[in-house]
C-alpha positions, -999 to +999 in steps of 0.1 A: +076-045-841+058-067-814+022-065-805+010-048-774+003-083-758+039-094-761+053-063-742+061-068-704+034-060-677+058-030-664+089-010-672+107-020-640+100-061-651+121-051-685+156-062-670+163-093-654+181-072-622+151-054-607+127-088-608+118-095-573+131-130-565+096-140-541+059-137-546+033-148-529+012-145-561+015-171-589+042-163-617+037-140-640+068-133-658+094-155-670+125-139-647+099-144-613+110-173-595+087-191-570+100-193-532+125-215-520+110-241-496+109-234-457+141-258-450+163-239-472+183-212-457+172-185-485+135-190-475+123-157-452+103-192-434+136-208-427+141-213-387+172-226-378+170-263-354+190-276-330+224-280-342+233-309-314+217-329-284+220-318-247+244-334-228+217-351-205+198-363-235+230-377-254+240-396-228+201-415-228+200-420-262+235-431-263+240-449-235+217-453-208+184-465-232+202-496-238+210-502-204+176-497-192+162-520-216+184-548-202+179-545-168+139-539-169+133-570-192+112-596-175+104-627-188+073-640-204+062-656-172+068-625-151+052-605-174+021-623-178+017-627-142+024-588-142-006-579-164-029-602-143-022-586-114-028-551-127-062-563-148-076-576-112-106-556-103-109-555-061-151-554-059-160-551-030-178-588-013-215-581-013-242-602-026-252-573-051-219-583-066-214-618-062-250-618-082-241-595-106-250-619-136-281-630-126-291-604-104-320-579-127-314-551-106-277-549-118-283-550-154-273-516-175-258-505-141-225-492-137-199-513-123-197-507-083-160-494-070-132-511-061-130-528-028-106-501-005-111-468-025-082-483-050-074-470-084-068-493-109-033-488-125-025-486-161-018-520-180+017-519-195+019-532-232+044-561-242+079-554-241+096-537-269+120-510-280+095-487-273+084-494-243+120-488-226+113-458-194+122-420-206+118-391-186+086-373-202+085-341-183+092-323-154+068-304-127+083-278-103+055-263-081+062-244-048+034-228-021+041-196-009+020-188+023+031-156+029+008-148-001-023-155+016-018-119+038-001-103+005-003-114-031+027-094-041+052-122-025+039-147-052+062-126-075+095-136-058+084-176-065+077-165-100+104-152-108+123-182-091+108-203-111+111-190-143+148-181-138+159-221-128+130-236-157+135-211-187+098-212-188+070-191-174+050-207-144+010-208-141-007-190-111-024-221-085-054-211-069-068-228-039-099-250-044-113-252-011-114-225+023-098-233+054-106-209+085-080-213+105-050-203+076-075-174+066-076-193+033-109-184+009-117-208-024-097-190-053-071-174-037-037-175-051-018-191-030+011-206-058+030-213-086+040-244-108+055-250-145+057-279-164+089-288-190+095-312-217+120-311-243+156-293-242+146-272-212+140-305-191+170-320-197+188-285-190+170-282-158+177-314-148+218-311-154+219-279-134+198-298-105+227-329-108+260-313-112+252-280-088+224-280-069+224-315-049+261-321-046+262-287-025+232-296-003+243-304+034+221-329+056+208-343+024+211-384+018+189-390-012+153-398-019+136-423-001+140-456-013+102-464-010+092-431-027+071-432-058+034-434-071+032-467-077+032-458-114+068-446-121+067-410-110+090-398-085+085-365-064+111-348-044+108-317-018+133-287-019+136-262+011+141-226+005+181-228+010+184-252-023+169-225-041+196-202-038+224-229-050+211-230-087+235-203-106+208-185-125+197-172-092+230-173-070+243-146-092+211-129-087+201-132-051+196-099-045+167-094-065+146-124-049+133-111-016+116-139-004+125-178-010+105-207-010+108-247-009+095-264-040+088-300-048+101-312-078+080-341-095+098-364-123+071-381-147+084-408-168+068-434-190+074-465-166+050-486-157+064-496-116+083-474-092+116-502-096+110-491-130+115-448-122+143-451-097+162-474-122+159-444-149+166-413-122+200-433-105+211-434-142+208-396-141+231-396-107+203-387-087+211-409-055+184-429-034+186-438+004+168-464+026+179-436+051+145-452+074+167-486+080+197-463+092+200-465+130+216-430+130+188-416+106+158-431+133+176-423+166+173-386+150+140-387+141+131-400+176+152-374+195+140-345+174+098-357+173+101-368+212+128-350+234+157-366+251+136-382+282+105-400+261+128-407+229+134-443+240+100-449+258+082-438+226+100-456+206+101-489+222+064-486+228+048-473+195+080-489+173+090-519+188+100-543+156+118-513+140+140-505+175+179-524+175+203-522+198+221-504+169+191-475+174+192-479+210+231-467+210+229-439+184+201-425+207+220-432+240+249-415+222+234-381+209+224-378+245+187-397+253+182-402+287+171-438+301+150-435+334+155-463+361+117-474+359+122-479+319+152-496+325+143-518+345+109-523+329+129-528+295+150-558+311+125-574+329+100-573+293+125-573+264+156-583+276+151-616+296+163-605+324+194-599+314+211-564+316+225-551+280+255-526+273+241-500+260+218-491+287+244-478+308+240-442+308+231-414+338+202-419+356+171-395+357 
């Protein structure tokens, strides 16, 4: 007969059936089995991963990486010349300054500011694989003022927001008072969320394939848009809030909609840099302010039919062509016989031109 010590801690530890497969204790039986590590599908810690990539995010790894790392490649002279240009400090030209090594008064002093309120941009790192632009996240903010007179309209921009991001937005409060919009310092007056990851890329298919394709009156971002630093922003109004699916199925439950400005933060270094990486996306860009059609518009609409041509030949004369002149003539601008004739007497030697042949005032 065995000792007392040699007998098993419990009755129900006497067959190997009823031994409980996971403790968090140490072993203390020969049958107990220590638990399976967190990767392994048995483990109560296991978390299943992503099984695949987004479309979006394939298609950068894949295929458009490589192409970006062609076509931003500059050569070692570039480059240097580059870096110099971003290491330059603008100080501003006063003897204080020009001194600054011999002058005692400027010793363990800070360094006065740049010359023209300038901020002095990052200083990109020499070329590599890893230095090739990527989209690193994505901020969608909108500002609701209706919720200045009533808070409970910030809910509808919420909700918008979370339905098109996946994510839950952040409150904005306003930092500073302004009289005139009733506006006190920490009101809310807002709403923004930040993505990164899956969610980005997810947003950012839904806002190419749906959302911008069925936008009328809408020719791309701005050519010249950008922060200098690789981060491109784009505004929304409220009617391209209703085209994304998660809320067109939905619109009923939204009662108010708002604009919202979309901000794309990337790791480049220069704007060329950004719109390179977004136009591989299919996000189109526009020098819509060079189209004669685009800046007869924006004179008609921000001067009226009579002063559009005065206006713009006086305050923009280098931008105005005949080109301009016509689309404006055309959408129904009027030409009085004083500007006329003031116009061919100054600007057009003397000489009468075509497209100034329209009713008279």
């Amino acid at each position: 007969m065995l000792p007392r010590s040699k007998f098993l801690l419990c009755n129900r530890y006497k067959f190997p059936s009823t031994v409980p497969r996971i403790f968090n204790t140490p072993s203390i039986h020969t049958y107990q089995k220590s638990p399976p590590p967190a990767n392994l599908p048995d483990s109560p810690l296991f978390y299943p991963g992503r099984t695949s990539m987004l479309r979006m995010e394939e298609f950068y790894n894949s295929t458009l990486s490589t192409d970006l790392m062609i076509l931003s490649y500059k050569d070692p002279e570039s480059e240097q010349k580059f870096i110099e240009k971003r290491r330059k400090e603008h100080l501003p030209i006063k003897k204080s300054v020009l001194t600054r090594d011999t002058n005692p008064f400027a010793i363990n002093r800070p360094p006065p500011k740049p010359r023209g309120n300038k901020k002095r941009l990052p200083v990109p790192p020499e070329q590599s694989h890893e230095t090739i632009p990527k989209l690193l996240r994505i901020d969608v903010h909108c500002m609701i003022k209706e919720a200045i007179h009533n808070k409970q309209h910030l809910l509808s921009g919420i909700m918008a927001l979370q339905c098109i991001t996946s994510e839950r937005p952040t409150v904005v409060y306003s930092k500073i008072g302004v009289a005139q919009w009733k506006l006190r310092q920490g009101m809310p007056i807002g709403c923004k969320v930040s993505i990164s990851g899956p969610p980005m890329y997810t947003f950012l298919d839904k806002l190419v394939e749906i959302v911008l394709p069925r936008m009328k009156e809408w020719h791309g971002i701005p050519i010249t848009s950008g922060d200098q630093n690789g981060n491109i922003a784009m505004g929304f109004p409220a009617s391209a809030l209703s085209l994304f699916p998660d809320i067109e199925g939905n619109y009923d439950m939204f009662p108010l909609m708002t604009g919202f400005d979309v901000i794309f933060n990337t790791t480049a270094y220069t704007d060329y840099e950004g719109r390179m990486l977004l136009s591989g996306f299919q996000i189109p860009f526009t020098t819509r302010k060079k189209d004669p059609h685009a800046r007869a518009a924006y004179f008609l609409r921000k001067y009226g039919p009579r002063l559009a041509i005065f206006y713009a030949i006086r305050n923009h004369a280098k931008i105005v062509t005949k080109e301009t002149a016509e689309a404006m003539i055309s959408s129904g601008a009027i030409v009085s016989r004083n500007l006329a004739q003031r116009l061919i007497k100054d600007y057009l030697e003397r000489q009468p031109s075509e497209y100034f042949r329209c009713c008279w005032t």
